[in-house]
N, C-alpha and C positions, 0 to 999 in steps of 0.2 A: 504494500500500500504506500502511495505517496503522496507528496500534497498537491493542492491544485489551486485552481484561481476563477478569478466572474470576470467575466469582457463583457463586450457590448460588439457587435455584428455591423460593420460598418457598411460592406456591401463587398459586388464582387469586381475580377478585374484581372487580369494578365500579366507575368512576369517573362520574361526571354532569357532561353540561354544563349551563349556565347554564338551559335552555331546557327539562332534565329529562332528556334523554336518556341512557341507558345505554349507556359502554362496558366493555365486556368486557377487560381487562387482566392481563395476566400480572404476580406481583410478582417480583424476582431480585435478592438481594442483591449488593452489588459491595464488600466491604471495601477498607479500603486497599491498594494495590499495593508495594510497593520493587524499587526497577527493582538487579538481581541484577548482572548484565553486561551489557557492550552489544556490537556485532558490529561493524565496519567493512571495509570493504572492501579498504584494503591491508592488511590483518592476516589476513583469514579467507574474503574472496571474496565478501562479502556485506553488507548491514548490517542489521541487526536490533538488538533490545532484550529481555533476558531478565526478566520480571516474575515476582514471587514472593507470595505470600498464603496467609494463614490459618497462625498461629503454630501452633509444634511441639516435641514435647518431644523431646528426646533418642533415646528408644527407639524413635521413631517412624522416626529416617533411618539411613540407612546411613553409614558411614565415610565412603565417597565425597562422601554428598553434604552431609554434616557440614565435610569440607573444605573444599568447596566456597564454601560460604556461610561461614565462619568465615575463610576466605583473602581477602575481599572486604570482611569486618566487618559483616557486615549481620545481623540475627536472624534464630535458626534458624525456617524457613517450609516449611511441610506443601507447596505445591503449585506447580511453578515449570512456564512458559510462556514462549518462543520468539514473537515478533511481528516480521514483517520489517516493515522502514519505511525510507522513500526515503531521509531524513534525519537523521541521529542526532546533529546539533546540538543543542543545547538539555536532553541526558537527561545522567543523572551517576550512577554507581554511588551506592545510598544513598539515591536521592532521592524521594519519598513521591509516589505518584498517587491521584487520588478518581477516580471516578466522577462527578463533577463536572468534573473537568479534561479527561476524555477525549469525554463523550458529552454531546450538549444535546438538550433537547426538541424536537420536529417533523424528527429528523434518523431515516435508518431505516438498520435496524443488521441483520447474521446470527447468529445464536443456534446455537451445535454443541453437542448432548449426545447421552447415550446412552437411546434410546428403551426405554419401559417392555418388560419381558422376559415374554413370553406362553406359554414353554415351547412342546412340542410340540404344533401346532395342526395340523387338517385342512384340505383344500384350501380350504372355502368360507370360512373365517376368516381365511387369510392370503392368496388369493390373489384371494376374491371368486369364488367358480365359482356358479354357479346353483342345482346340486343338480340334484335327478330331481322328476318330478312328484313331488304329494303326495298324490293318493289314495290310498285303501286297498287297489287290485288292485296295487301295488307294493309290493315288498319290503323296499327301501332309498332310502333317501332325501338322504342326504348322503357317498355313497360317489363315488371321485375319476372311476370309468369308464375307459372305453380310454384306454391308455396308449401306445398304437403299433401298426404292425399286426406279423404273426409271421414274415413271409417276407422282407420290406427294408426298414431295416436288419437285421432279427433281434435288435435291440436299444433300448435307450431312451435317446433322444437325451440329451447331456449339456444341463443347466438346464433340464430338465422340470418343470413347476411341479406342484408334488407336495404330499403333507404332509411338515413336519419345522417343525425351528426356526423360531420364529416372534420376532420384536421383542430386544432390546439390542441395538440395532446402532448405529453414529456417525449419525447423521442430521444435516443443516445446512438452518434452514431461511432463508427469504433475504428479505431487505426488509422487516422488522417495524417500526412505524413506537412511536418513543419518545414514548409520552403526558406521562409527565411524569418527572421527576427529584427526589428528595428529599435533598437530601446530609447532611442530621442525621442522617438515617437510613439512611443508604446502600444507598439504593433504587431502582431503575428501575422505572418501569411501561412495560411493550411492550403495545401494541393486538393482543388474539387469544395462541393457545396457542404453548409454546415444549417441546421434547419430553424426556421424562425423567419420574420421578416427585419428588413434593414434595420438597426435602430434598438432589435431584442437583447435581452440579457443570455449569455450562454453560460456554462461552464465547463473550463477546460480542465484534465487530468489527464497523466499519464496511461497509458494504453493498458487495459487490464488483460488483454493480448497478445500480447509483444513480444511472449517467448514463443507464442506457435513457430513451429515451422515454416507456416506458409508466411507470416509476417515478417520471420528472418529474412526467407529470398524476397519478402516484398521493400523491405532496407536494403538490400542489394540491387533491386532493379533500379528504386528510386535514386541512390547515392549520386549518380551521375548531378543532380539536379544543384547539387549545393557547391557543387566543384566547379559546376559548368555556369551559375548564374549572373547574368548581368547585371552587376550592382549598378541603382540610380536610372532603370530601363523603366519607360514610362507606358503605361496602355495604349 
């Protein structure tokens, strides 16, 4: 287990290698962190580290959690995050993390947010159904069809994939490989999409599959990108 950090999902956009080649890169801010509390294991059962980010006024927090952060001494912080981690040597209530200090390039990390909200959609948009022909001696065309039969059960099995809610949901997605790092700018670029709309909160952590096999050669295929990149290459 290692620790991890909140961005914010800037948008997307393109970086070149040396040779011309375009990749396709997510941007995700990562401000500075202040580790809040920390967890250990003869105190609480556990050991983790509480990070905190993105300044906050007053009317923005609760009592509680105005105490909270003011009983500790740290400034008050819009958004606070739990990370277990094996070791909690080395963290100090107070003490400042970048995005530089946590993540480096060519290392692949898991991205959690909440996926863009699609409202109520019908079956072939949220679950991918085929539909019915499309000629003109049909009457319907993207209608959901049998639902079950009438006599056993007499009813419709529970998780029927049906219309309804479609998207904000938690999604994690896994292995995204770090093109590059800017820490003036406290910026990650991740290779490929990360989910949420522009503007979201995400959080980032180290890959909780990263010793597969298939992730090894997928660090070997991607290496190329961080040897080969054009630093200061615009979209």
């Amino acid at each position: 287990m290692a620790i991890g950090l909140i961005g914010k999902k800037v948008g997307m956009t393109r970086v070149f290698l040396k040779d011309g080649t375009a990749i396709p890169v997510t941007l995700i801010e990562i401000p500075p962190h202040t580790v809040v509390a920390i967890k250990s294991i003869e105190k609480d059962g556990y050991s983790a580290i509480q990070l905190g980010a993105y300044s906050a006024k007053e009317k923005h927090l609760t009592k509680p959690e105005m105490g909270h952060l003011q009983k500790v001494g740290v400034r008050l912080l819009r958004r606070l995050k739990e990370f277990r981690v094996d070791d909690i040597a080395g963290y100090q209530v107070g003490q400042e993390l970048t995005v530089a200090d946590v993540f480096s390039p060519g290392e692949l990390v898991d991205v959690v947010g909440i996926s863009k909200g699609r409202g109520f959609t019908g079956t072939m948009k949220r679950w991918d159904f085929g539909g019915f022909p499309k000629s003109h001696g049909h009457r319907y065309h993207r209608a959901v069809g049998s639902i079950g039969n009438r006599s056993d059960p007499g009813r419709v099995w529970k998780s029927k994939r049906m219309a309804g809610h479609y998207g904000a949901q938690k999604v994690r997605i896994q292995s995204l490989f770090v093109v590059d790092i800017v820490p003036e700018k406290n910026l990650m670029l991740v290779k490929g999409s990360v989910p949420g709309p522009a503007g979201g909160l995400v959080v980032l952590e180290k890959s909780t599959i990263a010793e597969r096999k298939s992730q090894r050669l997928k660090l070997n295929r991607l290496k190329h990108i961080t040897e080969n990149l054009l630093k200061g290459a615009q979209a």
